[in-house]
DOBAVEX-106775 format. One line per field, with one value per residue: residue number from 1; x, y, z of N, C-alpha, C in turn. Coordinates in nm, 2 decimals. Example, Ala and Ser with C-alpha at 12.3 -4.5 7.8 and 13.67 -1.06 7.14 Angstrom:
// residues 2
num: (1 | 2)
n.xx: (1.32 | 1.28)
n.yy: (-0.57 | -0.22)
n.zz: (0.78 | 0.71)
ca.xx: (1.23 | 1.37)
ca.yy: (-0.45 | -0.11)
ca.zz: (0.78 | 0.71)
c.xx: (1.32 | 1.29)
c.yy: (-0.33 | 0.00)
c.zz: (0.78 | 0.79)
This chain:
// residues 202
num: (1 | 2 | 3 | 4 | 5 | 6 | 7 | 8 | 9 | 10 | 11 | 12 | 13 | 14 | 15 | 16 | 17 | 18 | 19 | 20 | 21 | 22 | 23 | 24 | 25 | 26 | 27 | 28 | 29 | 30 | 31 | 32 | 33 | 34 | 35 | 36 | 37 | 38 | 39 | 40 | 41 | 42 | 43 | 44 | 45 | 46 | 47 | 48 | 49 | 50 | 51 | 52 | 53 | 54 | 55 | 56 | 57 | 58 | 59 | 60 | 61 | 62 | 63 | 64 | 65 | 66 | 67 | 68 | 69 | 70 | 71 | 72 | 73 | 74 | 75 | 76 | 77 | 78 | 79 | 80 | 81 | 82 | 83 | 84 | 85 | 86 | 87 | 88 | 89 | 90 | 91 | 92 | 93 | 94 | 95 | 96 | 97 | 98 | 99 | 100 | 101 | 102 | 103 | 104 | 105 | 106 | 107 | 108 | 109 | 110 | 111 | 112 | 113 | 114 | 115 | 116 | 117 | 118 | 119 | 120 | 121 | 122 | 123 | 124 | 125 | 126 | 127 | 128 | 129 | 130 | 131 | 132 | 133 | 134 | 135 | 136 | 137 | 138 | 139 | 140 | 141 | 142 | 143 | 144 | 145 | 146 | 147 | 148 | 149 | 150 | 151 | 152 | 153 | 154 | 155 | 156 | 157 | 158 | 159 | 160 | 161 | 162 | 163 | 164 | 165 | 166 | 167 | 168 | 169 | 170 | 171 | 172 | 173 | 174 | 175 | 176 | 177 | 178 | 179 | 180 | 181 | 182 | 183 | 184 | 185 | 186 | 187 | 188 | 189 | 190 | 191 | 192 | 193 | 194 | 195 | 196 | 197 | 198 | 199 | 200 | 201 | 202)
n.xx: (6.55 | 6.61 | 6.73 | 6.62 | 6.38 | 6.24 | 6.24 | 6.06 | 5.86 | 5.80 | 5.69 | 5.45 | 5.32 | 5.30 | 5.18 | 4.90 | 4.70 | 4.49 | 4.71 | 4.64 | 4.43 | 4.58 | 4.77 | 4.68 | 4.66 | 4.91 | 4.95 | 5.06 | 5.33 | 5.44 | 5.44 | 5.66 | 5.88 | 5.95 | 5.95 | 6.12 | 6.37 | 6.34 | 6.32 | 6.49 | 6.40 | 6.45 | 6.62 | 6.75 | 6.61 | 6.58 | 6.34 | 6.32 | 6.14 | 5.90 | 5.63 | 5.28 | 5.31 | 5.28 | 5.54 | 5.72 | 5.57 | 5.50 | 5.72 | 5.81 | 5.58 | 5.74 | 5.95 | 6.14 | 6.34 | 6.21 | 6.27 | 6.10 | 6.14 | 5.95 | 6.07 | 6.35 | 6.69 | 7.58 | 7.45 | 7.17 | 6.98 | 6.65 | 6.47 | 6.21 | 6.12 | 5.91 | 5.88 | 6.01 | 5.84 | 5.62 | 5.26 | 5.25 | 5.45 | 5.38 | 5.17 | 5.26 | 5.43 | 5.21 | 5.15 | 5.36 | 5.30 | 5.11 | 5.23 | 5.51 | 5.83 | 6.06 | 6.31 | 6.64 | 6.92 | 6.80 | 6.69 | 6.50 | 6.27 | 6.16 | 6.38 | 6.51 | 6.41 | 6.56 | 6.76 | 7.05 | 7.10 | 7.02 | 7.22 | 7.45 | 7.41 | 7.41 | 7.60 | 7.81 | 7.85 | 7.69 | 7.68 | 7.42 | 7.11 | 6.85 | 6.49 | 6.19 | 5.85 | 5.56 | 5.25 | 5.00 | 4.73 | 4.36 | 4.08 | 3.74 | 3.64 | 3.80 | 3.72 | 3.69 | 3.93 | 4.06 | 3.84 | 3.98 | 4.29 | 4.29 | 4.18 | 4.33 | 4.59 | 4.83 | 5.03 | 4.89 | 4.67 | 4.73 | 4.83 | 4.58 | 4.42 | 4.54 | 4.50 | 4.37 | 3.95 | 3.92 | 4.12 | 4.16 | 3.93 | 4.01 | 4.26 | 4.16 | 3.99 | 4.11 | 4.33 | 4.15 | 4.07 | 4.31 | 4.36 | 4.14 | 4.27 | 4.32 | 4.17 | 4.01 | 3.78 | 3.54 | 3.69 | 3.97 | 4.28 | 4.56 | 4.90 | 5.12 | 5.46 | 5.75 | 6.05 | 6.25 | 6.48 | 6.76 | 7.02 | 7.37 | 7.54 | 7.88)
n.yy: (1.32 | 1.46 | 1.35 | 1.43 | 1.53 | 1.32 | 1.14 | 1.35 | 1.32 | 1.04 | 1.03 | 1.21 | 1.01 | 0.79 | 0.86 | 0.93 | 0.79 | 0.63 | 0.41 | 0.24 | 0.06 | -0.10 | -0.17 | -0.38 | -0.62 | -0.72 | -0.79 | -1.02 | -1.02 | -0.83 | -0.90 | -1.16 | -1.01 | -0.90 | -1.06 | -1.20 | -1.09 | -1.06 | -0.85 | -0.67 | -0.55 | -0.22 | -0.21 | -0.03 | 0.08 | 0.14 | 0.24 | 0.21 | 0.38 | 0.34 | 0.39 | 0.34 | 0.24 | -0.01 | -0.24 | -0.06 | -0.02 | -0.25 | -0.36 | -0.18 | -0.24 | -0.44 | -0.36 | -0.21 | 0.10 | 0.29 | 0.40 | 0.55 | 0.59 | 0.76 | 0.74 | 0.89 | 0.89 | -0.04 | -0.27 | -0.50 | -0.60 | -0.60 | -0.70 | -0.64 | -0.75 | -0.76 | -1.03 | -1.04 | -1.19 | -1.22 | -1.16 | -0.87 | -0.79 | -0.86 | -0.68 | -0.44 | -0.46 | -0.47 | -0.22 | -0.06 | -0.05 | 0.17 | 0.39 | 0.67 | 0.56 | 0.41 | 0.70 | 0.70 | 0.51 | 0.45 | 0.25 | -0.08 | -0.14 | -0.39 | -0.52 | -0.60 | -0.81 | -1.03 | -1.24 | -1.21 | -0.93 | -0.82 | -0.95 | -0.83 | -0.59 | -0.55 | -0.77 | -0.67 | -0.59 | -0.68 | -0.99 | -1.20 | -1.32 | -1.51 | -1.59 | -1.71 | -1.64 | -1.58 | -1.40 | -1.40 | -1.26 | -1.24 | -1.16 | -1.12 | -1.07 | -0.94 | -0.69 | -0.60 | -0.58 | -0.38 | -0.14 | -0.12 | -0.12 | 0.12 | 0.31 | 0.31 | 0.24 | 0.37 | 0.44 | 0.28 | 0.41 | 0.70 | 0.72 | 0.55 | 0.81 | 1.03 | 0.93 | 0.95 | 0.98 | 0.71 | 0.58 | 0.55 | 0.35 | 0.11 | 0.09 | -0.01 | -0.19 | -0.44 | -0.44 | -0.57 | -0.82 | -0.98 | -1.00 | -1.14 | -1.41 | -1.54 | -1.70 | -1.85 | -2.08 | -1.92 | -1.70 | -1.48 | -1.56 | -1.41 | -1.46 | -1.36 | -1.35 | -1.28 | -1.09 | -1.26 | -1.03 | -1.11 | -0.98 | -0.98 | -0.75 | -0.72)
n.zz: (-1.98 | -1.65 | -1.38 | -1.12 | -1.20 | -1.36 | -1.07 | -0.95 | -1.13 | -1.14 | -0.88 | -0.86 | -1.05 | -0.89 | -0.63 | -0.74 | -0.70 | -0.45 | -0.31 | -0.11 | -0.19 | -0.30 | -0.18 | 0.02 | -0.12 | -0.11 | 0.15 | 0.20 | 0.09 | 0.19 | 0.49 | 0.44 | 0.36 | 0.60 | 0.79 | 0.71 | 0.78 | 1.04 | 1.24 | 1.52 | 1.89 | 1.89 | 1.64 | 1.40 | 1.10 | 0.75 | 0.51 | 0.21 | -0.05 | 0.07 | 0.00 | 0.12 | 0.41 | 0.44 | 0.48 | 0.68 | 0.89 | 0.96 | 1.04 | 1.29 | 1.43 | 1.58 | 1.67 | 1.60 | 1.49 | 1.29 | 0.94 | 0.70 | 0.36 | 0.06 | -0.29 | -0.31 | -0.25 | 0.69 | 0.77 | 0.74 | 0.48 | 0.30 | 0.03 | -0.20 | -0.56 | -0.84 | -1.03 | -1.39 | -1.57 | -1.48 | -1.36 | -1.30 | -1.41 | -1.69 | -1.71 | -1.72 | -1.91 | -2.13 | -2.13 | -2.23 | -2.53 | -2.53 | -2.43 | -2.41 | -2.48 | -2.17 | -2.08 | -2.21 | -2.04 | -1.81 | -1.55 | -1.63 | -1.37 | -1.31 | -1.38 | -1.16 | -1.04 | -1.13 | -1.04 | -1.15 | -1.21 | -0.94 | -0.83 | -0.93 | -0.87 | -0.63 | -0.47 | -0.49 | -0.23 | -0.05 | 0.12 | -0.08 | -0.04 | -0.22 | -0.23 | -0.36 | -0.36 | -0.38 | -0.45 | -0.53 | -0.69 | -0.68 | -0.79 | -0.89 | -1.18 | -1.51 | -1.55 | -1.27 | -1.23 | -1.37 | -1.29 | -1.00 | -1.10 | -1.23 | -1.12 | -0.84 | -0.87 | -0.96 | -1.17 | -1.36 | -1.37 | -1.41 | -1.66 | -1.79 | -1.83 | -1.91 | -2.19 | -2.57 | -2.57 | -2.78 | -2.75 | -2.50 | -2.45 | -2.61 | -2.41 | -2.22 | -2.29 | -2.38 | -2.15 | -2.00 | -2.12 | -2.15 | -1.83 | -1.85 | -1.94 | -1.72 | -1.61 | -1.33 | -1.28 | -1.14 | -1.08 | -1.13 | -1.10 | -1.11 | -1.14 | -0.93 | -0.88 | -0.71 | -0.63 | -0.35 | -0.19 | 0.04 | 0.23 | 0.39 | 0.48 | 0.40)
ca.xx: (6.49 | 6.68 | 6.73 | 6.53 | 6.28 | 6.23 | 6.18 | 5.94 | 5.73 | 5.72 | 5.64 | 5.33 | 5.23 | 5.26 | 5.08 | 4.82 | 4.56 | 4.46 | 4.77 | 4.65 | 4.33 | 4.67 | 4.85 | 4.57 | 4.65 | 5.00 | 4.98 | 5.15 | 5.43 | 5.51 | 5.50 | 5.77 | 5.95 | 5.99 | 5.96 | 6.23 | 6.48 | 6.34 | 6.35 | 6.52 | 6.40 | 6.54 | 6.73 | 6.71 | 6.54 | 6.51 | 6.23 | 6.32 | 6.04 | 5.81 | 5.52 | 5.19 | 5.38 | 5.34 | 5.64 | 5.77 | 5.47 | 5.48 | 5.87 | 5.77 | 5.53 | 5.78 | 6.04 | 6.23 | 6.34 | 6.19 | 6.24 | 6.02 | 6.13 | 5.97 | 6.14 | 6.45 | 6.82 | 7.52 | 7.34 | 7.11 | 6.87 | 6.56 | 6.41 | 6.12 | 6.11 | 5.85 | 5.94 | 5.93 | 5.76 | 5.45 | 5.14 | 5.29 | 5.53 | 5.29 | 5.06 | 5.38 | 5.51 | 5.10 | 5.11 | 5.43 | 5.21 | 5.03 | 5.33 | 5.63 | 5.92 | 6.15 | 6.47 | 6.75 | 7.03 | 6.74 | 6.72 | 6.36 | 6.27 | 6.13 | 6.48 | 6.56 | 6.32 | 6.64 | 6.92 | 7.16 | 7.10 | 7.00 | 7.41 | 7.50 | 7.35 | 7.42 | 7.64 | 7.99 | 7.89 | 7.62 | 7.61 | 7.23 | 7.01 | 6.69 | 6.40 | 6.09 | 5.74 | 5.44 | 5.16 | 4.90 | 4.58 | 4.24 | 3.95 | 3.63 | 3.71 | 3.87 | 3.68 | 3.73 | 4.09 | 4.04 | 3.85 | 4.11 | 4.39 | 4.26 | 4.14 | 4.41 | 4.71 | 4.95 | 5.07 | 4.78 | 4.56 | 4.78 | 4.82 | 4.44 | 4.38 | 4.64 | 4.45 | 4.21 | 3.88 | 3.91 | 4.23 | 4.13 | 3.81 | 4.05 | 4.33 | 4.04 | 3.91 | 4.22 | 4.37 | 4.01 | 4.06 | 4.44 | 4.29 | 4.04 | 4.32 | 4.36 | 4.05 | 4.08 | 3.67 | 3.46 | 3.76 | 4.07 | 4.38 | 4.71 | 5.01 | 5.25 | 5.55 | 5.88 | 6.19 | 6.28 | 6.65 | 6.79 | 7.13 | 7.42 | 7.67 | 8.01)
ca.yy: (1.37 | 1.45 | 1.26 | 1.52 | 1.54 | 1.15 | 1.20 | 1.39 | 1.29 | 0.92 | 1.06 | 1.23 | 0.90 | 0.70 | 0.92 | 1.00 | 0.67 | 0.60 | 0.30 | 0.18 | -0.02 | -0.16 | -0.25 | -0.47 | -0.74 | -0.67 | -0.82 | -1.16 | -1.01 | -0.74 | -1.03 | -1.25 | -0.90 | -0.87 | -1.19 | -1.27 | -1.03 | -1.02 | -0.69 | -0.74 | -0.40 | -0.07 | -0.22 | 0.05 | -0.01 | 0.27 | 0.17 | 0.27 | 0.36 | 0.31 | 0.37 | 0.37 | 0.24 | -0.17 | -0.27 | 0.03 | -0.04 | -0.42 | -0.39 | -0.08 | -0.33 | -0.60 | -0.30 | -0.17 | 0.25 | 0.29 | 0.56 | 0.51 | 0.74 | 0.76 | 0.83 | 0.90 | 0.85 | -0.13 | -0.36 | -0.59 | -0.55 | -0.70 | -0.59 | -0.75 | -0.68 | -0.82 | -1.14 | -0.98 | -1.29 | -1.27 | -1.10 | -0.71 | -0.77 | -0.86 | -0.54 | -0.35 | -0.48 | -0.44 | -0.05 | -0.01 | 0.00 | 0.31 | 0.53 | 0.66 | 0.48 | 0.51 | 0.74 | 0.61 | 0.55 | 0.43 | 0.06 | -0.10 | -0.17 | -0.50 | -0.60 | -0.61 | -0.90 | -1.14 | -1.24 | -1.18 | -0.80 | -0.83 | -0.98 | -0.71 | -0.42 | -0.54 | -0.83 | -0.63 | -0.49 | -0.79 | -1.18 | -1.24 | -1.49 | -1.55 | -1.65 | -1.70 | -1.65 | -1.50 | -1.31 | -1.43 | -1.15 | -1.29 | -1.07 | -1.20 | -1.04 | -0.85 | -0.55 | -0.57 | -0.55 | -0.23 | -0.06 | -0.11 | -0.04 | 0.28 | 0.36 | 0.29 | 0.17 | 0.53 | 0.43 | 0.26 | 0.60 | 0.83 | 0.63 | 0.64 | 0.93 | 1.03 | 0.87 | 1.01 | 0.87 | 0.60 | 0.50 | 0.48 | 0.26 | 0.05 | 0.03 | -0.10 | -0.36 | -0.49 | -0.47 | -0.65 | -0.95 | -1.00 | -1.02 | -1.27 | -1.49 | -1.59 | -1.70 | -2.00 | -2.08 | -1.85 | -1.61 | -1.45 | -1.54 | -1.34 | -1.51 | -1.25 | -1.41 | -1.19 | -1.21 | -1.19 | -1.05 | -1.05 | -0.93 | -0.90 | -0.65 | -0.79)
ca.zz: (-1.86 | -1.56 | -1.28 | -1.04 | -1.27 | -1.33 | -0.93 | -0.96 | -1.19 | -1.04 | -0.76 | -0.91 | -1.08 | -0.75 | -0.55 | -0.83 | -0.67 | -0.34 | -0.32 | 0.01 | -0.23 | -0.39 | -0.06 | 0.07 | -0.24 | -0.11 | 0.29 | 0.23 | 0.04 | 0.30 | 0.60 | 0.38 | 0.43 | 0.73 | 0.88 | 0.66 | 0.82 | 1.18 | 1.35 | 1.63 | 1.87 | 1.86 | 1.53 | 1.28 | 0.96 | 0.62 | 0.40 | 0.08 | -0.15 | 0.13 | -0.06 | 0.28 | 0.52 | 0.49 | 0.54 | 0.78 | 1.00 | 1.02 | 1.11 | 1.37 | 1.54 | 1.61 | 1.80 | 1.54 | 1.48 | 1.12 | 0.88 | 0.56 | 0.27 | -0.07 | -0.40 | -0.27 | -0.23 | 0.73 | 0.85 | 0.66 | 0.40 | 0.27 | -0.11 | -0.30 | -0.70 | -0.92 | -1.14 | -1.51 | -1.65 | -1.35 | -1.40 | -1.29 | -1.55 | -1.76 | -1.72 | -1.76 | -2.08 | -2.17 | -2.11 | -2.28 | -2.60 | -2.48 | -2.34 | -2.48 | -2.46 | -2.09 | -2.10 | -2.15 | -1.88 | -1.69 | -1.60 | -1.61 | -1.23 | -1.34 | -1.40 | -1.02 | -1.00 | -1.20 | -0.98 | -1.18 | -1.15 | -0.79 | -0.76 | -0.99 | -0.83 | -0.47 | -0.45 | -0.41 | -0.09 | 0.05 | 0.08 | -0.05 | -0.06 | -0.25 | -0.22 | -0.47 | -0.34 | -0.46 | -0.38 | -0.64 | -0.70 | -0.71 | -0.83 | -0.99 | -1.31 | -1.59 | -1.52 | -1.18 | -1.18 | -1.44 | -1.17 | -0.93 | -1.16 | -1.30 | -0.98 | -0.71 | -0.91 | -1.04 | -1.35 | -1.49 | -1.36 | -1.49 | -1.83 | -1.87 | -1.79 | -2.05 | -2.37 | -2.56 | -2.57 | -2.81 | -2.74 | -2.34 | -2.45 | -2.64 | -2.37 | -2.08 | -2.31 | -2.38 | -2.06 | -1.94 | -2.19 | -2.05 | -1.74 | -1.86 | -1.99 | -1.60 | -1.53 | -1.27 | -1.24 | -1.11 | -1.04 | -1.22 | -1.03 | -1.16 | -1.09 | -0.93 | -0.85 | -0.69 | -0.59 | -0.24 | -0.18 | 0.18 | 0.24 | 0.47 | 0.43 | 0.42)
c.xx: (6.59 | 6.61 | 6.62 | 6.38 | 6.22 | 6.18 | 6.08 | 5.80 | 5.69 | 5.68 | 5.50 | 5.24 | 5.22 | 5.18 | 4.99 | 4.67 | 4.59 | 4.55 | 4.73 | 4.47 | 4.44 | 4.70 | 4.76 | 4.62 | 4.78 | 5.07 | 5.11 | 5.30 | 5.50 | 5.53 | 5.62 | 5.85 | 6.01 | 5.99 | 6.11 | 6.40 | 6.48 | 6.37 | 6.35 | 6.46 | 6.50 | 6.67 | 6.64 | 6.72 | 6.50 | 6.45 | 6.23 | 6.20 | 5.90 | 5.65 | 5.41 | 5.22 | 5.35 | 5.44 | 5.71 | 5.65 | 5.49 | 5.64 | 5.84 | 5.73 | 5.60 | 5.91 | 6.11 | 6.21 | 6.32 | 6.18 | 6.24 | 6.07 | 6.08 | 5.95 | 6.27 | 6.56 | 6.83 | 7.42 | 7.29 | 6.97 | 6.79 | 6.49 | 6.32 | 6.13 | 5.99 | 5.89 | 5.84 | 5.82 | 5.62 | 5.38 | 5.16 | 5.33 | 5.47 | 5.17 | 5.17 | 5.41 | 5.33 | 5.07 | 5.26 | 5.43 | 5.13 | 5.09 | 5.42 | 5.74 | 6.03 | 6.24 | 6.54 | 6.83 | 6.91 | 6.71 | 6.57 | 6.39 | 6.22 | 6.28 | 6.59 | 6.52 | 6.40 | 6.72 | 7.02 | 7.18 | 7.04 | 7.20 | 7.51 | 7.54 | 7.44 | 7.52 | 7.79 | 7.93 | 7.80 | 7.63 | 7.48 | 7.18 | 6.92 | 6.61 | 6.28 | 5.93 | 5.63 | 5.33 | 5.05 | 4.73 | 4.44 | 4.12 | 3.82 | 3.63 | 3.77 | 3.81 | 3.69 | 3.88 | 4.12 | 3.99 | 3.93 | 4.22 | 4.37 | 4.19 | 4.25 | 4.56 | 4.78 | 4.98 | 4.96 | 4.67 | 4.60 | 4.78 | 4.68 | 4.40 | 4.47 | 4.60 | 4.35 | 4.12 | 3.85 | 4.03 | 4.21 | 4.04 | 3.89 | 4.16 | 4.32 | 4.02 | 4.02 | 4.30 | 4.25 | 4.03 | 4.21 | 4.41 | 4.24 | 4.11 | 4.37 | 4.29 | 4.05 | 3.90 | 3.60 | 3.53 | 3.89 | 4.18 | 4.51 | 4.77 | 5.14 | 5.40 | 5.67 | 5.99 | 6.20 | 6.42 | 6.67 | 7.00 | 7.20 | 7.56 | 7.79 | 8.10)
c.yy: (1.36 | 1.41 | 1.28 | 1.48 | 1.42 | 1.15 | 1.20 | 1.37 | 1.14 | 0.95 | 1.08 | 1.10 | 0.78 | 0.75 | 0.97 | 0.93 | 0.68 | 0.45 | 0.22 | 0.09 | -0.08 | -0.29 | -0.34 | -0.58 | -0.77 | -0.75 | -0.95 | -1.15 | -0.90 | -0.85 | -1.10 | -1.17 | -0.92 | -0.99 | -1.23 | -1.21 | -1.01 | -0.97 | -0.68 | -0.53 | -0.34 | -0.07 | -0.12 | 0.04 | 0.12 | 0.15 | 0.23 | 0.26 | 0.26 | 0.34 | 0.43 | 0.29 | 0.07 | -0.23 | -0.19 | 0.01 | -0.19 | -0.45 | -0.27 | -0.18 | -0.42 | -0.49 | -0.21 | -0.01 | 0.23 | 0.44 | 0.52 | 0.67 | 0.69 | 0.83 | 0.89 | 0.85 | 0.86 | -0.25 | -0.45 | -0.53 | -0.67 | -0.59 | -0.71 | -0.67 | -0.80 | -0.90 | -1.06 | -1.09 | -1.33 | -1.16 | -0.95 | -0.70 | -0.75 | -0.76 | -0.43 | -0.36 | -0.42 | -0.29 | 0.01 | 0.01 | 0.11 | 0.40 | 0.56 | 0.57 | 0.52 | 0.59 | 0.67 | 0.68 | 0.47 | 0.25 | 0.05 | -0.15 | -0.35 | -0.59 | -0.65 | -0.76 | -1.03 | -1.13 | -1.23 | -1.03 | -0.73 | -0.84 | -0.86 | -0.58 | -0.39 | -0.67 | -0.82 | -0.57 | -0.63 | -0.94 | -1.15 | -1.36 | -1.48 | -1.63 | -1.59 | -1.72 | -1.60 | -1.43 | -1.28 | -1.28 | -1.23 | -1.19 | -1.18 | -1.18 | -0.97 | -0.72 | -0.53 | -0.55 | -0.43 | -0.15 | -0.07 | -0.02 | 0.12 | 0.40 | 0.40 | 0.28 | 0.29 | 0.47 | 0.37 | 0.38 | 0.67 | 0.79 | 0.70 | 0.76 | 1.02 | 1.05 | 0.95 | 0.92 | 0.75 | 0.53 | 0.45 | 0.32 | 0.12 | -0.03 | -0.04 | -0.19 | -0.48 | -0.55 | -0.57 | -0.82 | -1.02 | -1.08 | -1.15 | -1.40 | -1.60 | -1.63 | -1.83 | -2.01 | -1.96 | -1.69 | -1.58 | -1.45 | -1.55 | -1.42 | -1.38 | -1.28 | -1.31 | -1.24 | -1.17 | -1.17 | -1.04 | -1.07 | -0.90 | -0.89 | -0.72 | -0.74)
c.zz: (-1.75 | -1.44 | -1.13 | -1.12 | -1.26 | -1.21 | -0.92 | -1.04 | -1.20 | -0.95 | -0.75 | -0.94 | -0.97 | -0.65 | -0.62 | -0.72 | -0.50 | -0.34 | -0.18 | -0.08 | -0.27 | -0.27 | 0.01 | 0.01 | -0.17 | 0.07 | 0.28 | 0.18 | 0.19 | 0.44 | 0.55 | 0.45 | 0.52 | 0.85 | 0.81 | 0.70 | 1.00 | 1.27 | 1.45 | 1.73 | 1.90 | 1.77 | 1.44 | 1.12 | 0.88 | 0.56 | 0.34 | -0.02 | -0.02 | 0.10 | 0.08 | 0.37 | 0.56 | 0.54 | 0.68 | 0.92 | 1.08 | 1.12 | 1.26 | 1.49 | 1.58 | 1.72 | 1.75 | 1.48 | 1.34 | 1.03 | 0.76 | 0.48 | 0.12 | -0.21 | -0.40 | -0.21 | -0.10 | 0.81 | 0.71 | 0.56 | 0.31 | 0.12 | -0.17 | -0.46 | -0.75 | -1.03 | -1.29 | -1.55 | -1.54 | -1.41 | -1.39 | -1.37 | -1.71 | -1.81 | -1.77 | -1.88 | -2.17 | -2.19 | -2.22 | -2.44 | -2.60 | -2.45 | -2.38 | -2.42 | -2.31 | -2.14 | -2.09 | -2.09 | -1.79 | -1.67 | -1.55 | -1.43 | -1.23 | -1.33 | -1.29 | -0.96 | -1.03 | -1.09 | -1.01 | -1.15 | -1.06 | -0.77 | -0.80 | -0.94 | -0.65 | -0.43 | -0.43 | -0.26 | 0.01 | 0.02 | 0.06 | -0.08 | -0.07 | -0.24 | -0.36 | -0.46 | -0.42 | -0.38 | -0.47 | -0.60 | -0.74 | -0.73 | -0.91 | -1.14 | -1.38 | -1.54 | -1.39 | -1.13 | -1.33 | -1.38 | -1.10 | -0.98 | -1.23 | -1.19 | -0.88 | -0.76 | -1.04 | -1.14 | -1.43 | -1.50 | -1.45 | -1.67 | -1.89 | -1.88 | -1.89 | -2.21 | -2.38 | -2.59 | -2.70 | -2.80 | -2.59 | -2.35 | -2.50 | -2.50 | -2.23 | -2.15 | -2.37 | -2.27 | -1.94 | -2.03 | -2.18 | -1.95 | -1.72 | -1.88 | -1.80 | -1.54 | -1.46 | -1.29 | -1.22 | -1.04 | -1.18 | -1.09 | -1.11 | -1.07 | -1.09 | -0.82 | -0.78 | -0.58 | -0.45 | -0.21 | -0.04 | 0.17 | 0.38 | 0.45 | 0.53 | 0.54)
């Protein structure tokens, strides 16, 4: 698949759901953000893969000229990735039984979330420095975070939406008994761990 294309048809699967039921679960990671780089005003700030405008918003409010783009191609920079071994990772690696295999050439986005290919990617042009917070998900249960995700959350929509019906029925009650494996009490709290990178260019 070409690179355009790829584009485009993440693009599709990210804008398939209403991601702003997503971005809610999402507040305390986007504050780390941006508290963690402190938008001084009329410093100008791109939000790559700006997704509905959490981050680009929260830094807007504080003074700073922001231009949110997403999908597409100094100063300082701030990036969160998802730790593979947390609970996203975890739903990820869980779907990659349901869907063909990526293209190759293409590097998992998960694998942004290791510091070594954080230093890799970005360490000839920036000093960084990590950090390792989280941004744990609490729902009441397995099924409630299968509405959500098949609801709000683009790749798992599109996925189901994908299968036919006994393979869907299968890849809900599966991904509901996953779920279940997190059950703290009278809730299910995911452990979603990520990395936080901040950067400044040499």
């Amino acid at each position: 698949m070409q690179s355009a294309q790829l584009k485009q048809a993440q693009g599709s699967i990210w804008g398939s759901g209403p991601f702003e039921e997503i971005e809610v679960n999402l507040a305390d990671m986007h504050d780390a953000m941006v508290s963690g780089i402190d938008p001084s005003p009329d410093e100008a700030w791109l939000d790559l893969g700006c997704g509905t405008g959490g981050v680009a918003g929260r830094a807007a409010a504080a003074g700073a000229k922001v231009t949110g783009v997403d999908l597409a191609p100094g100063g300082r920079i701030a990036l969160s990735a998802w730790r593979p071994e947390g609970g996203i990772g975890k739903i990820f690696k869980f779907m990659r039984d349901y869907q063909p295999p990526m293209p190759d050439g293409i590097v998992n986005p998960l694998d942004l979330g290791r510091e070594q290919t954080a230093t890799a990617l970005l360490g000839g042009s920036f000093d960084l420095e990590f950090e390792s917070p989280g941004s744990p998900l609490v729902l009441e249960s397995g099924e409630a975070l299968w509405d959500l995700t098949s609801r709000a959350f683009g790749p798992t929509r599109i996925l189901a939406a994908s299968l036919d019906e006994p393979t869907r029925t299968e890849f809900r009650q599966a991904l509901i008994e996953m779920a279940e494996k997190d059950r703290d009490g009278p809730v299910i709290r995911q452990s979603r761990p990520y990395l936080l990178i901040k950067g400044t260019r040499r």
